[in-house]
DSSP file (Angstrom, degrees, kcal/mol; ACC not computed):
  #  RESIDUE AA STRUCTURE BP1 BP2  ACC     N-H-->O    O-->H-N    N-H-->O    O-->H-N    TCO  KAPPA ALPHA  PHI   PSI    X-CA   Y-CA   Z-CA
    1    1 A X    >         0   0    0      0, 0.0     3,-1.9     0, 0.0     4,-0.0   0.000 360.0 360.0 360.0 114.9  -15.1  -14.1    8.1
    2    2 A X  T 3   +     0   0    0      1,-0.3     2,-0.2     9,-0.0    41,-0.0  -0.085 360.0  27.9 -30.7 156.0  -13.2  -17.3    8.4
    3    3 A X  T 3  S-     0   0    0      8,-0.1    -1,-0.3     2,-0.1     9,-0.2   0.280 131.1 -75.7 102.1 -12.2   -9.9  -17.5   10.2
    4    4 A X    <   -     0   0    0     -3,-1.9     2,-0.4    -2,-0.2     8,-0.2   0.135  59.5 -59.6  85.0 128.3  -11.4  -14.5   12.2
    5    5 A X    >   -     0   0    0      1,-0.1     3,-2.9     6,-0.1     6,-0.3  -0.574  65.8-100.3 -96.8 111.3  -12.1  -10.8   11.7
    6    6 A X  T 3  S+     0   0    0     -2,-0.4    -1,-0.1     1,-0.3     3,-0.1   0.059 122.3  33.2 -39.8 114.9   -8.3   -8.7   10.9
    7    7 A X  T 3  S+     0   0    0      1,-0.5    -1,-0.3     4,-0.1     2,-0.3   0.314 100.6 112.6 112.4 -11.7   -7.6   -7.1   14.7
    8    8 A X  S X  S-     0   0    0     -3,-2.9     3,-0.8     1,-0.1    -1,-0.5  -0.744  80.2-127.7 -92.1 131.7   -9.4  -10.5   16.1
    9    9 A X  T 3  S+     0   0    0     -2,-0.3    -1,-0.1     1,-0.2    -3,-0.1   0.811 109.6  58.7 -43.1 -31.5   -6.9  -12.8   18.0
   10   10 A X  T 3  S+     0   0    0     -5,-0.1    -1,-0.2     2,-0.0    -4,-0.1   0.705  78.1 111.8 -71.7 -24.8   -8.2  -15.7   15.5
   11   11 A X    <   +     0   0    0     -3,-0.8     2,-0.3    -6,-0.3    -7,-0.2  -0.424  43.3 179.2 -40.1 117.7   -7.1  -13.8   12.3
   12   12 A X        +     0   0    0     -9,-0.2    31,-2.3    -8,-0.2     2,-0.3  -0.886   7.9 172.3-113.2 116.7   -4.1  -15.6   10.7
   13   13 A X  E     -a   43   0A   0     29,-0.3     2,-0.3    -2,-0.3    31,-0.2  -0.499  17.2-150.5-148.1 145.9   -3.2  -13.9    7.8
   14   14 A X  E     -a   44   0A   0     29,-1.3    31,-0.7    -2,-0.3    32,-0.6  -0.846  16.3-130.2-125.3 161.1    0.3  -14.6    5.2
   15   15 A X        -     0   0    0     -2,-0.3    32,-0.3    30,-0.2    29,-0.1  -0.982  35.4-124.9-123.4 102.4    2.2  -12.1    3.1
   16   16 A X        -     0   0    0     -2,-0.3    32,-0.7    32,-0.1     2,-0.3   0.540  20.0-160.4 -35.1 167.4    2.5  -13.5   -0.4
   17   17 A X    >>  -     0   0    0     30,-0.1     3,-4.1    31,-0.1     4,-0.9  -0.848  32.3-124.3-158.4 131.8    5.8  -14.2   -2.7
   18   18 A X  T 34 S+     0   0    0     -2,-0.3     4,-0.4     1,-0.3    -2,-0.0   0.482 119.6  54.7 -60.1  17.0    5.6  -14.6   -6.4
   19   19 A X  T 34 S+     0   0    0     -2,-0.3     4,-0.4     2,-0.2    -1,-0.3   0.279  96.8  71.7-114.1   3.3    7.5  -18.3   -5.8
   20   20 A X  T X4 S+     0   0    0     -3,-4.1     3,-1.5     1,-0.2    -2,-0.2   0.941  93.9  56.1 -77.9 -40.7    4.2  -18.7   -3.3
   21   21 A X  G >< S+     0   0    0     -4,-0.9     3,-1.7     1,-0.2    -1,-0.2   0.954  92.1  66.0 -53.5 -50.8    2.4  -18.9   -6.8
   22   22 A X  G 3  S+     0   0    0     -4,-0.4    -1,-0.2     1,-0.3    -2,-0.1   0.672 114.9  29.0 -37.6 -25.7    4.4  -22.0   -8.4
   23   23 A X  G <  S+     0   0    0     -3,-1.5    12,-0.6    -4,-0.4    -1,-0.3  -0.090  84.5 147.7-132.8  42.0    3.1  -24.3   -5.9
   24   24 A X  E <   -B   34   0B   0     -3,-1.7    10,-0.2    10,-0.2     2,-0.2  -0.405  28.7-156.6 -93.7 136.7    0.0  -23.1   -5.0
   25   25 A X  E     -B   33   0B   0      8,-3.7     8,-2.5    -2,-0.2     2,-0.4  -0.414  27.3-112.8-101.3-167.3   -3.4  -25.5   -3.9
   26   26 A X  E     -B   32   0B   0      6,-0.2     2,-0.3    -2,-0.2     6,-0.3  -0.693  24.1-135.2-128.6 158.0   -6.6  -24.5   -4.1
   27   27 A X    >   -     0   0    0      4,-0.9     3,-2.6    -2,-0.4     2,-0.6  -0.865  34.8 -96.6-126.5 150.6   -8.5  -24.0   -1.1
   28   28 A X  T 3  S+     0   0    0      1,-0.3    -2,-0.0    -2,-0.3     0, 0.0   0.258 129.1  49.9 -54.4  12.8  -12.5  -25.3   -0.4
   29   29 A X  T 3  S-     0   0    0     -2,-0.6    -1,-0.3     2,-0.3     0, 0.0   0.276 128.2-106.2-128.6  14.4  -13.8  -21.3   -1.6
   30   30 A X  S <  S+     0   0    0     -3,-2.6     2,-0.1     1,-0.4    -2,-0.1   0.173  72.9 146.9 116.3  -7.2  -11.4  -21.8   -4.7
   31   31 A X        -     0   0    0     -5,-0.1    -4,-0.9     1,-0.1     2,-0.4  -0.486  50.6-122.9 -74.4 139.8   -8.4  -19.3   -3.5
   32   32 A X  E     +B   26   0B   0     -6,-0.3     2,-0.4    -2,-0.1    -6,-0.2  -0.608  36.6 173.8 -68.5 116.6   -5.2  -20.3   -4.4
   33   33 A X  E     -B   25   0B   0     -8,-2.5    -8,-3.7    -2,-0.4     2,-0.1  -0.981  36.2-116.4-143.5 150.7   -2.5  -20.7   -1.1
   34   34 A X  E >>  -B   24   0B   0     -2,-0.4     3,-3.7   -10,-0.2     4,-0.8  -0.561  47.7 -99.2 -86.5 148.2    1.1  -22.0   -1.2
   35   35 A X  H >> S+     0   0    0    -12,-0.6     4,-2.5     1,-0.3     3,-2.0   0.828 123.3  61.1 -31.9 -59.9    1.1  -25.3    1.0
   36   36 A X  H 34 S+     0   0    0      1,-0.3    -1,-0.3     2,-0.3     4,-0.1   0.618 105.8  45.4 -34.5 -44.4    2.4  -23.5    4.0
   37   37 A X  H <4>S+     0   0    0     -3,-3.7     5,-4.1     2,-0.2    -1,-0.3   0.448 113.3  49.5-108.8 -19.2   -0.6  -21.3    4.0
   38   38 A X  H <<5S+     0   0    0     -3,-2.0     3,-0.4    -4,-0.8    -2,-0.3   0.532 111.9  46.2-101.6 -28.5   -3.4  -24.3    3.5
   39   39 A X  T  <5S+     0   0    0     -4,-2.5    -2,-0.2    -5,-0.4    -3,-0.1   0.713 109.9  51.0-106.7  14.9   -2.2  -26.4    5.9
   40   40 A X  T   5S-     0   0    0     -5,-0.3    -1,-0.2    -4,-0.1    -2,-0.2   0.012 109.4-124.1-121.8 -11.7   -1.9  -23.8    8.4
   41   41 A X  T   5 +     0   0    0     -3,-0.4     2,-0.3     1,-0.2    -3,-0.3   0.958  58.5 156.6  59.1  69.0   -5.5  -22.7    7.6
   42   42 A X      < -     0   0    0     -5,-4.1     2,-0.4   -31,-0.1   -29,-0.3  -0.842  36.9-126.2-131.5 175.3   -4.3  -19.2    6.8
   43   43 A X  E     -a   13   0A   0    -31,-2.3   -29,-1.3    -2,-0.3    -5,-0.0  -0.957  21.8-113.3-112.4 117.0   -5.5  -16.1    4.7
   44   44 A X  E     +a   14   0A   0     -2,-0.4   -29,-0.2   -31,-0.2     3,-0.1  -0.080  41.6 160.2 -32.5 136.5   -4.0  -14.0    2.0
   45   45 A X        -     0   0    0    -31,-0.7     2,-0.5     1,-0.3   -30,-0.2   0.521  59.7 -32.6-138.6 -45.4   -3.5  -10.5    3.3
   46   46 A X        -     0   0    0    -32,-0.6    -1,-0.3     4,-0.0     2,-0.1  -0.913  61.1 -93.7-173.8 147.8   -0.8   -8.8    1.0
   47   47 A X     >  -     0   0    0     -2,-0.5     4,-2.3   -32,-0.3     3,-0.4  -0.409  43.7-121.0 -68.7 145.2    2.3   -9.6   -1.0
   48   48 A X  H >> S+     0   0    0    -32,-0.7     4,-1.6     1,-0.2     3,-0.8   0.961 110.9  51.2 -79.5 -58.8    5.0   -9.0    1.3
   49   49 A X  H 3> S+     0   0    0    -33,-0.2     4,-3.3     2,-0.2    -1,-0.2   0.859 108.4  50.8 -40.8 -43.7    6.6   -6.2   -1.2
   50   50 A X  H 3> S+     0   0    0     -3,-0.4     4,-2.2     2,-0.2    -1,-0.2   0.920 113.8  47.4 -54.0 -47.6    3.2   -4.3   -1.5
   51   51 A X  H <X S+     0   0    0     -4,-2.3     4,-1.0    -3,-0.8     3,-0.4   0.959 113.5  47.9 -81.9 -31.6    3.0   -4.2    2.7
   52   52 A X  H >X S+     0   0    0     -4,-1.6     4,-3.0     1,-0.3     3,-1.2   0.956 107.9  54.2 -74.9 -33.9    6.5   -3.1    3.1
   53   53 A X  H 3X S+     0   0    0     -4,-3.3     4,-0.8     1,-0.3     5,-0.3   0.718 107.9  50.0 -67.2 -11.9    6.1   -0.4    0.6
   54   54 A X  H 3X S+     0   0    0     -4,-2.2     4,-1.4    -3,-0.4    -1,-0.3   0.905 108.0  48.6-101.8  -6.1    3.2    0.8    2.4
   55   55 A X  H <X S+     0   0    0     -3,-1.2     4,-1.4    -4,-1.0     5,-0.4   0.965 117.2  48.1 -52.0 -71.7    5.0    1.0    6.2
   56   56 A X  H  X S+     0   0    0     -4,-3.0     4,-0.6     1,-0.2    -2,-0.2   0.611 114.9  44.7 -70.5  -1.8    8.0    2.9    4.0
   57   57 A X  H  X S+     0   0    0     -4,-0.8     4,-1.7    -5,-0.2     3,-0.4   0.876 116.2  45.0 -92.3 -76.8    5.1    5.3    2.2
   58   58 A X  H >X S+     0   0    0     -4,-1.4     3,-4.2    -5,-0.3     4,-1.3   0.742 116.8  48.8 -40.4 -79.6    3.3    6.0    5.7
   59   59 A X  H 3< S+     0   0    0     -4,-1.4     3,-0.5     1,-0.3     4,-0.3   0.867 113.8  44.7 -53.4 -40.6    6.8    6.6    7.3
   60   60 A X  H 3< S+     0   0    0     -4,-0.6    -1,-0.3    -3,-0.4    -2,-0.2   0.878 118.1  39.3 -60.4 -25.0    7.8    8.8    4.7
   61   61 A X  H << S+     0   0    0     -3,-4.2    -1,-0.2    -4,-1.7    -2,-0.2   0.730 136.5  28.8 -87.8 -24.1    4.3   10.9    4.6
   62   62 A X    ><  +     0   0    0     -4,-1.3     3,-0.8    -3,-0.5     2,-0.6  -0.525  60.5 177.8-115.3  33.1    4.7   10.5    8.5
   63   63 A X  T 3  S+     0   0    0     -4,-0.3    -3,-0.1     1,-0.2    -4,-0.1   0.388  88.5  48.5 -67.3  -7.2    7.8   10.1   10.3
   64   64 A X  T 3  S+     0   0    0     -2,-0.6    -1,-0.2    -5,-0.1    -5,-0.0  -0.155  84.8 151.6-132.7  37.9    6.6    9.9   14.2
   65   65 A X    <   -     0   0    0     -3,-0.8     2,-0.3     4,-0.1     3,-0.0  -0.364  29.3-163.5 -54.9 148.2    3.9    7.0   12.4
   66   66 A X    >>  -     0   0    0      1,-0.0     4,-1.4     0, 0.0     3,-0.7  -0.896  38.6 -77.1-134.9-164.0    3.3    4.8   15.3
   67   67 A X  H 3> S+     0   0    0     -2,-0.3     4,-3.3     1,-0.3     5,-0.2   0.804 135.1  46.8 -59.8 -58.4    1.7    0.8   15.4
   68   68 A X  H 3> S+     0   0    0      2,-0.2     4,-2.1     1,-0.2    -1,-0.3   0.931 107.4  55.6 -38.1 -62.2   -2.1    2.6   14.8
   69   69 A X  H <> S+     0   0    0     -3,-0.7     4,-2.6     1,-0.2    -1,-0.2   0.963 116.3  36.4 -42.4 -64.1   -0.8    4.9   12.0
   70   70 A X  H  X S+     0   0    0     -4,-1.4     4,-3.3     1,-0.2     5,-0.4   0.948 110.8  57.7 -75.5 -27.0    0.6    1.7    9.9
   71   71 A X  H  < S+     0   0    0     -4,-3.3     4,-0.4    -5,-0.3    -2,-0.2   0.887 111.8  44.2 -73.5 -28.4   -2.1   -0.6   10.7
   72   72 A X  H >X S+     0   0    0     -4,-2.1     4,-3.2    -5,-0.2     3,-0.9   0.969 109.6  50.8 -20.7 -85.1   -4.5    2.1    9.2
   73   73 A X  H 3X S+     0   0    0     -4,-2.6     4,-2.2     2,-0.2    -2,-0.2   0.832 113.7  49.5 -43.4 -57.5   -2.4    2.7    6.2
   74   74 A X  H 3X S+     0   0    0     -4,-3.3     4,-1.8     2,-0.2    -1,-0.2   0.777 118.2  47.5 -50.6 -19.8   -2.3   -1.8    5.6
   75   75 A X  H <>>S+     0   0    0     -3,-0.9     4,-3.5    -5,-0.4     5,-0.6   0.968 107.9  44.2 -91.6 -50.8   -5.8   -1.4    6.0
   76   76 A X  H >X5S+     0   0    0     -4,-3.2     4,-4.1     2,-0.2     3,-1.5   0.945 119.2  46.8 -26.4 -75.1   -6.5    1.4    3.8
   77   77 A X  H 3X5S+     0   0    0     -4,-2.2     4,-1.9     1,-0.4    -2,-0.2   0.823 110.4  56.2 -78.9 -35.8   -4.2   -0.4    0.9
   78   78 A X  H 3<5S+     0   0    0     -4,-1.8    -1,-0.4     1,-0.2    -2,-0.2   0.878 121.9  23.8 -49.8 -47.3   -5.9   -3.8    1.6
   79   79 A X  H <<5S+     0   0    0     -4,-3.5    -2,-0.2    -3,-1.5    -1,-0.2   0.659 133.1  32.8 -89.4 -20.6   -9.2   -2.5    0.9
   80   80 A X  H  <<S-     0   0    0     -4,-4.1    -3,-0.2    -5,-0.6    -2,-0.1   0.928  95.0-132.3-102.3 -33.2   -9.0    0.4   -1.2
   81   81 A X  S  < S+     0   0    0     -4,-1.9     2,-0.4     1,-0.3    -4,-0.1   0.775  77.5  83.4  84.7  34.4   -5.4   -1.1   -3.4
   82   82 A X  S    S-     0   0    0     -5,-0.2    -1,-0.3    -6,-0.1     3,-0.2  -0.891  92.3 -77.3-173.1 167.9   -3.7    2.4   -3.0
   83   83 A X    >   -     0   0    0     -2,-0.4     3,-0.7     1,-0.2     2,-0.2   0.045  58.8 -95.2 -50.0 141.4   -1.5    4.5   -0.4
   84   84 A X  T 3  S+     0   0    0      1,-0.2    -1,-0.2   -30,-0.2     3,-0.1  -0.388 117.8  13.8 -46.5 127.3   -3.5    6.2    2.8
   85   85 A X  T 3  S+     0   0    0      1,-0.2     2,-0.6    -2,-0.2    -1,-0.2   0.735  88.0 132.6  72.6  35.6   -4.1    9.6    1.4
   86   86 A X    <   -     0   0    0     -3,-0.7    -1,-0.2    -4,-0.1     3,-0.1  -0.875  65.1-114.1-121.3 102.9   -3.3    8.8   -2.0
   87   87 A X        -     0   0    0     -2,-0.6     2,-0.4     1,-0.1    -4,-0.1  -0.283  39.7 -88.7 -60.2 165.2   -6.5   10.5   -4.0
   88   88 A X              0   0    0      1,-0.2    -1,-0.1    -6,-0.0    -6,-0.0  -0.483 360.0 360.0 -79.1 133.7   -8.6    8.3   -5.6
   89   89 A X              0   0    0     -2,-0.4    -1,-0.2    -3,-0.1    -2,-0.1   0.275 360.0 360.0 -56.7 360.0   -7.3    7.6   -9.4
């Protein structure tokens, strides 16, 4: 995995914004990255509204969540595209 494996010190990873789209380049595997994120060699990981709403869903299903608990729960919603514990649709 380029950039590093997520949990690897080499990872470097961004949190989108829909104004990230407006100026977006193209990257040498064809993904689309706001300048910022291309010259910085960095990787989409989630739009920064999507990851807060899954910290405030884990705290809410959770209240004594701690760093393990959310990093789960981003991982979960990064791979699967819904909430830790959330059946499947």
């Amino acid at each position: 995995m380029p950039g590093g494996a997520i949990g690897e010190p080499s990872c470097r990873l961004y949190l989108s914004h829909a104004e990230d789209e407006e100026a977006a380049l193209i990257d040498d595997h064809g993904e689309a990255l706001p300048p910022f994120a291309a010259d910085q060699r960095l990787r989409h990981f989630l739009a920064a509204a999507d990851f807060a709403e899954v910290l405030a869903v884990q705290r809410s299903r959770e209240p004594r969540s701690g760093l393990a608990d959310f990093a789960r729960a981003l991982d979960h919603y990064h791979r699967h595209d819904a909430f830790l514990g959330t059946p499947p649709g």
